[in-house]
N, C-alpha and C positions, 0 to 999 in steps of 0.2 A: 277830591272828596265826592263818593257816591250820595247825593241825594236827592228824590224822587220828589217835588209838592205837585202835591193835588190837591185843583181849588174848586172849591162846591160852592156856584153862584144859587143862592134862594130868591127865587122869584115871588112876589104876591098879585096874586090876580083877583082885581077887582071883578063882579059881578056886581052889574050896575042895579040890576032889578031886582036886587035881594038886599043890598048894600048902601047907605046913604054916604053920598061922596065927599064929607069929611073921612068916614072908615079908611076910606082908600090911602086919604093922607096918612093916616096911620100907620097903614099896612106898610106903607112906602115907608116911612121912617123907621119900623122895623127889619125890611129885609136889611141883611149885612152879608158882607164876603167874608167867608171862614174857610182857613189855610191851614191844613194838618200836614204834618210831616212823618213819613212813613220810615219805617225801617227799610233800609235796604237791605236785611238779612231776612226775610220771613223765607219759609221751607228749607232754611239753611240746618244743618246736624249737626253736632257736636259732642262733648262726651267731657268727663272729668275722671282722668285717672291718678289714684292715687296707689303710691309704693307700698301705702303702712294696712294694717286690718280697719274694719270701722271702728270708729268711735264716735260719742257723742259730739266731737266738736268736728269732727269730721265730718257727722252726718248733718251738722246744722251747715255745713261752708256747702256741701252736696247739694241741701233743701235749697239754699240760698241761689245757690247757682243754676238749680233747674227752673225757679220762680222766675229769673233774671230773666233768662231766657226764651222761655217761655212769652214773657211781656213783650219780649223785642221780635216776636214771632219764629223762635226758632226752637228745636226740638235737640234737648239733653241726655244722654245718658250718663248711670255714674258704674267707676268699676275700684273695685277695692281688690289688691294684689297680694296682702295677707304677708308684708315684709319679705320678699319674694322678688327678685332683680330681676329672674328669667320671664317671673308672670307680667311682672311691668313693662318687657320689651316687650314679650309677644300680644297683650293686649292693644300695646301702641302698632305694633303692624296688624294687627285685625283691622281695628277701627281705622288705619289708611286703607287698608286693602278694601274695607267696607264703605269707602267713597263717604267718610267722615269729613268733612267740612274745616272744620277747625279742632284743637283737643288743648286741653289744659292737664297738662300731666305735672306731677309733684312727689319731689325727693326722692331725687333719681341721685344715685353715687358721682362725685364726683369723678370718681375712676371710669368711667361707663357712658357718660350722658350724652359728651360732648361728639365723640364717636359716635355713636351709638344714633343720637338723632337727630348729625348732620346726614349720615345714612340713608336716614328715612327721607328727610326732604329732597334729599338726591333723588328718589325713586317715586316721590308725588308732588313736587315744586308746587303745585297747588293749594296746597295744605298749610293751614295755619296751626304754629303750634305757641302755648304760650307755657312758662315751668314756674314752678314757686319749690323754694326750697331747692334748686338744682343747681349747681354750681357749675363751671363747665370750666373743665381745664386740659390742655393739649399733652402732646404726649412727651413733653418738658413741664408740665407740671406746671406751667403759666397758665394765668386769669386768660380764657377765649371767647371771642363772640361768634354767636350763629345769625346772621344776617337775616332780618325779619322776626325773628325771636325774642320778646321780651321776657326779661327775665324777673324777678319778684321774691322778695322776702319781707320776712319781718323785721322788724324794727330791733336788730337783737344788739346791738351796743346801745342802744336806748332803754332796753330792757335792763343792762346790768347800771347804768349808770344812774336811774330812778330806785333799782332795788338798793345799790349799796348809799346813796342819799335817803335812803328813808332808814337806814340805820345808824348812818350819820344823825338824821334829827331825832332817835331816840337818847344823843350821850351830850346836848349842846352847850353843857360845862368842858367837855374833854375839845368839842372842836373849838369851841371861844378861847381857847387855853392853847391850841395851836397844838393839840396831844393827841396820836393816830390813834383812831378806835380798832381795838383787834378784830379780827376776821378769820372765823375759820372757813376755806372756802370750798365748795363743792364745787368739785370740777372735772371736766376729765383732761388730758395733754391735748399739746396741740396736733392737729391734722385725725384727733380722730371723728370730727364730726362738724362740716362747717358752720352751722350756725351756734354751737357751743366756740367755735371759733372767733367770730364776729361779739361774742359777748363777751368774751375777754379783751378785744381791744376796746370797751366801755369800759370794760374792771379796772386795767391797765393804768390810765392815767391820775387815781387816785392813789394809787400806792406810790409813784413815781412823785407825788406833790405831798406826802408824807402826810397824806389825811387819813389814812387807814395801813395796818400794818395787820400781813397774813401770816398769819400763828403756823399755819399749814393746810396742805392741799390735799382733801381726799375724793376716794372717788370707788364704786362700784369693783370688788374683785369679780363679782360671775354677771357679766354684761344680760345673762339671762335669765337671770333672775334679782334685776336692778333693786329694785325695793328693799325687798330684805334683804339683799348683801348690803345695800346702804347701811340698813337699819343696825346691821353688826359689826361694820366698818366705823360706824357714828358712835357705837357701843364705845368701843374699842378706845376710839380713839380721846372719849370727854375723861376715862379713867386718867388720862395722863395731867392733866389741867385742873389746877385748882380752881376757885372762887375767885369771879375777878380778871380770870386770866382771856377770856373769851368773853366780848361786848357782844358778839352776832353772829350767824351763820347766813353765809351765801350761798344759794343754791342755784345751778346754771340751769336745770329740769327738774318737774315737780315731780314725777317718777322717781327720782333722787328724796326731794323733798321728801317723801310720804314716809322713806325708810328715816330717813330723819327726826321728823316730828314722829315717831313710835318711840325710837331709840332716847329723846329728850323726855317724853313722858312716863316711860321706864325706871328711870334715871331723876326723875319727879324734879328736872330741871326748869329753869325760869329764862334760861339764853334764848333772846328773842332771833326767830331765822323767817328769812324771806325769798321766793323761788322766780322762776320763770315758767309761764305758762299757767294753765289753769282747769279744772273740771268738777264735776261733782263731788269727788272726794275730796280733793283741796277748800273748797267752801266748806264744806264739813268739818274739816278738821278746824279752819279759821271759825267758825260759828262753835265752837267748844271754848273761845275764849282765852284759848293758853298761848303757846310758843309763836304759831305761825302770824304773820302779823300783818304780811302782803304778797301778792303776787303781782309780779308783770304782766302783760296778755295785751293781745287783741280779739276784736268783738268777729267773732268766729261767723255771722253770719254776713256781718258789713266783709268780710275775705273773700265770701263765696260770689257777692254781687260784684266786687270787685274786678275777680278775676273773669266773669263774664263778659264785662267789660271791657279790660283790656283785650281778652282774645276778639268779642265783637268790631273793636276797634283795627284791630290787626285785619280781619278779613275786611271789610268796609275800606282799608287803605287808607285808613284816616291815623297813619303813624303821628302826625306834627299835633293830632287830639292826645295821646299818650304822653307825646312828651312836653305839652303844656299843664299836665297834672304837679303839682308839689308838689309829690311823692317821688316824683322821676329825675335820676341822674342822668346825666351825660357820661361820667367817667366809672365804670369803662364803656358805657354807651347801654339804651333801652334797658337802664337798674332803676326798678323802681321798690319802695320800704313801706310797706305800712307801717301808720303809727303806731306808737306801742303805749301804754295806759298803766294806773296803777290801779289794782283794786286791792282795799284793806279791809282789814278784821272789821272794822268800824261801821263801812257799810254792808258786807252780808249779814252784820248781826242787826244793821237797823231796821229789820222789815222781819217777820215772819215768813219760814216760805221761800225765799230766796236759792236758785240754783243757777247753774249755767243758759238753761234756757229764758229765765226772768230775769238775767241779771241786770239789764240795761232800766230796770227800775231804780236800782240804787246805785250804779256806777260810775256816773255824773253825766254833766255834759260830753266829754272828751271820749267816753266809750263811743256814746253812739252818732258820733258828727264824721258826716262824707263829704266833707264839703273836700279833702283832697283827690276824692275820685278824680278822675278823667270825666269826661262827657262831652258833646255836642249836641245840637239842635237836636236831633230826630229820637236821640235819649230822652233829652228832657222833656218830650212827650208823649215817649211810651213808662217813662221811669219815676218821671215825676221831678226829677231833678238832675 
């Protein structure tokens, strides 16, 4: 563990012929030894690259993560790759090539990453890299680690197993009655997107314990124009279904969701559905007071501090700080999960005003609490905690 104390002795000097020699007592009882602890990363660089275009919550995990930064004396950049695999690689080798420090790169292909940037550390061993959202698998198709790489996601079986519970407690004559609630479920198959992956083994065990029973599984025909092909996909598919027939709809992305909650209000439906993820127009549409009822999410700015965090920790060689976090696995080794939260209809509608950026007004305690971060001494006093 790299760290630095510098201790600043304060001295008080008497002057006898200005000063009556009680003062002095004084003075003396006053001076004290104060012991700050310094970051051992100041003029360190770093950078946060992400695969997807901006967006709001993306741009708040950015803000977050240059503020972090910043505090702990080091200097951020952020780079947005616009969905773009080729932009994601070549911006991670600028920023090596440009004697970057550390980089926090996010959702990278599982096809791509694992290759792709054991590569780069091959060619700057010095470099600290940390990924959220990247999966890394070899070229069998098995779970791989890159030694010194932490790797990071959300909380996404937490995510489905709070969302299809909160539809469970809308029917609690049908589960006191030991009788599956229907589910129609959005989703897409397996292997095409890991963390729609990770959410289905949370879906998973409620159907197996016959607490919920899925009527059927749909999912986006033009991946490029998700929304609306949800919204005529969602169309489509409520004609088939009487009254009764459908207690709730799960949705695995709110991007899914939006085509969704169109297509039910079209449809001038009452079938309550609940998604994963979260932004400005999903609060909107829950502050209309109809279908949608809740979303899953994490507090997008506590991700951005996070992840500065662990990469700060990573270069600092303070791995045994990481993985004394509660958030950190062992199996398959440096996994760690944000927690994942529910936000409901209930609370964006209890405030005026309410949006992604203010959300942490009404979202309880459990949005905005860090206490799973990682940390050590020289954080907790440039960070506060």
């Amino acid at each position: 563990m790299k760290k630095k104390i510098i201790a600043a002795l304060l001295a008080a000097t008497m002057v006898a012929a200005a000063v009556p020699v009680y003062a002095a007592d004084d003075a003396a009882a006053d001076t004290a030894t104060e012991s700050t602890t310094e970051s051992p990363l100041k003029g360190k660089k770093i950078a946060y690259i992400m695969y997807m275009s901006s967006a709001t919550i993306f741009q708040m995990w950015s803000d977050s993560f240059t503020a972090t930064a910043e505090k702990l004396g080091m200097e951020a950049s952020t780079f947005f790759c616009n969905d773009n695999a080729d932009t994601w690689k070549s911006t991670i080798e600028q920023c090596a090539q440009g004697g970057y420090d550390g980089l926090m790169v996010s959702h990278g292909g599982q096809e791509y990453a694992y290759d792709f940037l054991s590569g780069i550390l091959e060619q700057y061993p010095d470099l600290k890299i940390v990924t959220f959202d990247t999966p890394f698998k070899d070229a069998n198709g098995e779970t791989a680690k890159i030694d010194g790489v932490t790797q990071f996601f959300q909380q996404d079986a937490g995510f489905a197993e709070s969302l299809v519970q909160a539809i469970l407690d809308m029917y609690p004559d049908k589960t006191e009655a030991g009788e599956p609630v229907n589910i129609l479920q959005v989703q897409q198959g397996a292997g095409y997107n890991s963390p729609f992956d990770r959410r289905q083994v949370g879906y998973e065990p409620f159907e197996k314990d016959g607490k919920i029973k899925t009527v059927e599984r749909i999912a986006p025909i033009d991946d490029q124009n998700a929304t609306s092909s949800m919204r005529d996909v969602t169309a489509a598919t409520l004609q088939k279904y009487g009254e009764g027939d459908i207690d709730g709809i799960w949705c695995c992305y709110d991007a899914y969701a939006q085509g969704v909650y169109q297509a039910l209000r079209e449809a001038d439906s009452d079938i309550p559905m609940v998604s994963v993820d979260i932004c400005n127009e999903d609060i909107q549409f829950m502050q209309e007071g109809k279908n949608w009822k809740a979303c899953a999410t994490t507090n997008w700015t506590s991700n951005g501090e996070f992840a500065c965090r662990v990469l700060a920790l990573e270069m600092a060689d303070q791995y045994e700080d990481i993985e004394a976090a509660s958030c950190y696995y062992a199996d398959p080794g440096a996994w760690m999960e944000i927690p994942s939260v529910i936000v409901t209809q209930e609370m964006v509608t209890s405030k005026d005003g309410i949006n992604i950026e203010n959300l942490a007004e009404v979202a309880g305690e459990d949005y905005s609490d860090t206490s799973w971060m990682p940390t050590c001494d020289w954080m907790v006093e440039a960070l506060g905690h």
